[in-house]
C-alpha positions as CSV (number, residue, x, y, z in Angstrom):
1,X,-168.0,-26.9,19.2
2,X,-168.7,-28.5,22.4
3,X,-170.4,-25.5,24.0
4,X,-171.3,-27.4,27.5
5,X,-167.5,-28.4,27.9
6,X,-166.1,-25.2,27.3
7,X,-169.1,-23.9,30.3
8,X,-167.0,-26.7,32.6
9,X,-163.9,-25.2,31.8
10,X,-164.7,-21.7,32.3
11,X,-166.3,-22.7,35.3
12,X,-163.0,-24.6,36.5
13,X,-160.4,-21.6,35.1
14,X,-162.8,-18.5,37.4
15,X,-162.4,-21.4,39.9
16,X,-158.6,-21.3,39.5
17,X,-157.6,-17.7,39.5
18,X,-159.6,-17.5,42.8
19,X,-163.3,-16.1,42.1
20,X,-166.3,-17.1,42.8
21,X,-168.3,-18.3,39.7
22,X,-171.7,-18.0,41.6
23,X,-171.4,-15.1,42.5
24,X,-174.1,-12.3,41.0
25,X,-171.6,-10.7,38.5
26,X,-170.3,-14.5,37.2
27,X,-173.0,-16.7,37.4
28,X,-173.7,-16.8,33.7
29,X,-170.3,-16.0,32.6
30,X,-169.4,-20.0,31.5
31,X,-172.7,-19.8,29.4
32,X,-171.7,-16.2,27.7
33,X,-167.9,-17.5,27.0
34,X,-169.1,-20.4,25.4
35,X,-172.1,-18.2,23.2
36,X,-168.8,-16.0,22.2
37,X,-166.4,-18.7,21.6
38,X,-168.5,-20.4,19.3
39,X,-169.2,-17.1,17.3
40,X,-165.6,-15.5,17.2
41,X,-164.3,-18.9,16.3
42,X,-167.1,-20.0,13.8
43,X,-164.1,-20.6,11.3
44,X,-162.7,-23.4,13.4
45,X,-166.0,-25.3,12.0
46,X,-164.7,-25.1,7.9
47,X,-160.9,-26.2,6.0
48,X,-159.5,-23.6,3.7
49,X,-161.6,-25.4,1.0
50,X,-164.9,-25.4,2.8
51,X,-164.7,-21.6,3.3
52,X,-163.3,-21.2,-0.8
53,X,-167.3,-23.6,-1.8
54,X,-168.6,-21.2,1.2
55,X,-167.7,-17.4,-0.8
56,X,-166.9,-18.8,-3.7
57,X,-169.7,-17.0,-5.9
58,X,-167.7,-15.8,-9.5
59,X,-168.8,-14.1,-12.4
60,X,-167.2,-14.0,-15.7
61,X,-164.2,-11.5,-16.4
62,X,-166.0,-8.3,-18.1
63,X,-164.9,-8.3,-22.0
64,X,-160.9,-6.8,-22.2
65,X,-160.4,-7.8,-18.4
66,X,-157.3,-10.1,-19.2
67,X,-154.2,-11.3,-17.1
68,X,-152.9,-8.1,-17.2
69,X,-155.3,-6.7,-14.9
70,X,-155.3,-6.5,-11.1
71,X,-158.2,-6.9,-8.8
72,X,-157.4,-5.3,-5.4
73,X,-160.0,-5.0,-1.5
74,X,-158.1,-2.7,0.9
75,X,-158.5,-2.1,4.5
76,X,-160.8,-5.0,5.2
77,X,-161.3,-5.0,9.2
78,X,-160.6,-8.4,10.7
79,X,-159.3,-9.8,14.1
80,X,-158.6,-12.9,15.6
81,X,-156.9,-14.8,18.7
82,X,-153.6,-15.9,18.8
83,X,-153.0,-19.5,18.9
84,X,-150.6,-19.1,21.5
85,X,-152.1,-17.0,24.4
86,X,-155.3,-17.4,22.7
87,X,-155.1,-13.3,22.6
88,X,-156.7,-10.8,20.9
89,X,-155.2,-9.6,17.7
90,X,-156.8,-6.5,16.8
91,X,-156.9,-3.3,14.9
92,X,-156.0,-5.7,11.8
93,X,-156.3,-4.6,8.1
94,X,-155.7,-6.7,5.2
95,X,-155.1,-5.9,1.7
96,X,-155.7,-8.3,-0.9
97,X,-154.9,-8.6,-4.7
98,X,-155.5,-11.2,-7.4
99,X,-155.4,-11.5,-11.2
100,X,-158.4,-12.9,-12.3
101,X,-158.2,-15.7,-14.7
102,X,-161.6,-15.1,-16.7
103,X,-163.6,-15.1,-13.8
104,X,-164.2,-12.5,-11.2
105,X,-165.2,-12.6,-7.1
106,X,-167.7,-10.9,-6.1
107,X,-165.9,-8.6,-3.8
108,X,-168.3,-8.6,-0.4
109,X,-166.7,-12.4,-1.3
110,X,-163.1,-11.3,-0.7
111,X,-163.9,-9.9,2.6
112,X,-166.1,-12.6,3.9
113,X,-163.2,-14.7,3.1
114,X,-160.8,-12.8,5.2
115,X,-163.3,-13.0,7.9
116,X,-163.9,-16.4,8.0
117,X,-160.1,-17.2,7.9
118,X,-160.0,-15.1,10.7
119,X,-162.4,-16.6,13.0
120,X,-159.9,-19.6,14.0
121,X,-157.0,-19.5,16.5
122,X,-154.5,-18.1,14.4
123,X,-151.1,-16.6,14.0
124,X,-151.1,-13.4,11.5
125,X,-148.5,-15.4,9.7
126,X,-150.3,-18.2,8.9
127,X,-153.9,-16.0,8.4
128,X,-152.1,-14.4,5.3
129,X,-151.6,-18.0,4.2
130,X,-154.7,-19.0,4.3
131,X,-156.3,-16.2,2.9
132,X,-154.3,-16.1,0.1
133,X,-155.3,-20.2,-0.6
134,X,-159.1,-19.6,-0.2
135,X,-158.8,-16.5,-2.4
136,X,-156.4,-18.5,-5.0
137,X,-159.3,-21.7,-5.0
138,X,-162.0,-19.3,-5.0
139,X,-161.0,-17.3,-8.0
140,X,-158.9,-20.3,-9.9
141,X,-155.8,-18.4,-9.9
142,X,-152.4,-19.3,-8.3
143,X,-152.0,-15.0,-8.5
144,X,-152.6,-13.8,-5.0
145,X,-151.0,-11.0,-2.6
146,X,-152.3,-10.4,1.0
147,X,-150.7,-8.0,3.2
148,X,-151.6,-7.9,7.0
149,X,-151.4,-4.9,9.5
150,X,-152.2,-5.5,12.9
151,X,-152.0,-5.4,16.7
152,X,-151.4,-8.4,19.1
153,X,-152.2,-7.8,22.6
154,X,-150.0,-10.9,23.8
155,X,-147.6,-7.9,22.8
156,X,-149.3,-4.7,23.7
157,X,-150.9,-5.6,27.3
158,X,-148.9,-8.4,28.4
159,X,-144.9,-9.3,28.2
160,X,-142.9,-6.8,26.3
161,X,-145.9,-4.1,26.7
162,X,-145.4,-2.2,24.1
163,X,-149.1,-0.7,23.3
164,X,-147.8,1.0,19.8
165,X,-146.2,-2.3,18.0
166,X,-147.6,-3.4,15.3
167,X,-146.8,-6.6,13.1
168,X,-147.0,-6.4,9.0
169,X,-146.9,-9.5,6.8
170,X,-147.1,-10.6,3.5
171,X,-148.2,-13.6,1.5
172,X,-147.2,-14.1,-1.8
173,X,-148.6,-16.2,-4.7
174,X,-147.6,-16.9,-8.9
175,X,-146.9,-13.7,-10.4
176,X,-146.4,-11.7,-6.7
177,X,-144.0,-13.7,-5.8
178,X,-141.9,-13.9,-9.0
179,X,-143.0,-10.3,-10.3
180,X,-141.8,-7.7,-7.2
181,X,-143.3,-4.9,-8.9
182,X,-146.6,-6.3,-8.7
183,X,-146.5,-6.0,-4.4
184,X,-147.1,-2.2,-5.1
185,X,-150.6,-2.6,-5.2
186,X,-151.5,-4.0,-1.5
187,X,-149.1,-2.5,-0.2
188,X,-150.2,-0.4,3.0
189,X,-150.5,3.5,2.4
């Protein structure tokens, strides 16, 4: 991340909507944007695959924990930026579920993962998609289910305005997507 350009930039946009960027409560503003760009979109930095090696760490399937068994992380506390007003989307919860195939994740791994997902310009659409591929190469299993709850505020503070809307979606993989009954488990409660 080129941390100087995006200093310009800022510089340039304060410049555009009319302030002042030397004045006392901006001059270090192009310098604090580009420190907080570079940490709230560290993901930007790794593919899918990179962040999969990244939290990857398994551990074999404890004995009589077969393909009938479910793993499932709820309520793991992410947000992003939209990709297309590069706004906040916030208040975000995802659920994830996966059927191990002789190995397990650690599970601080399965929310690390959503994290790092997470810290890229994103739509939720496409964050429940690539959760569900790290998760899927991490685990080596095709049997994956994410399910995403959150606010955008490109909805809630700007355009429509509508501060209670929230936007649910889900990501199917194998077994979840063939076998409906298996959705039960990330599904919100």
């Amino acid at each position: 991340m080129d941390k100087k350009a995006i200093e310009y930039h800022v510089r340039g946009l304060l410049e555009a909507i009319g302030e002042d960027p030397d004045r006392e409560g901006l001059r270090e503003t192009p310098e604090r944007v580009a420190r907080m760009l570079a940490e709230v979109l560290e993901g930007t930095a790794y593919s899918n695959h990179d962040i999969a090696v990244m939290f990857g760490k398994v551990f074999d399937a404890p004995d009589g924990y077969d393909e009938d068994s479910i793993i499932v992380e709820k309520d793991i506390t992410v947000f992003s930026y939209c990709e297309h007003h590069l706004a906040l989307m916030y208040d975000m919860k995802v659920n994830v579920a996966y059927i191990p195939k002789g190995k397990v994740l650690g599970l601080s791994k399965i929310a690390r993962i959503c994290e790092m997902a997470a810290k890229r310009l994103q739509l939720q659409e496409k964050l429940g998609k690539d959760i569900a591929d790290i998760i899927s190469e991490a685990a080596g299993t095709e049997d994956v289910a994410v399910m995403i709850s959150g606010c955008h505020s490109c909805m809630t503070a700007r355009g429509i305005k509508n501060a209670s809307a929230k936007t649910l979606t889900a990501t199917f993989k194998g077994r979840f997507k063939t076998e409906k009954e298996l959705r039960q488990y990330v599904k919100f409660d």
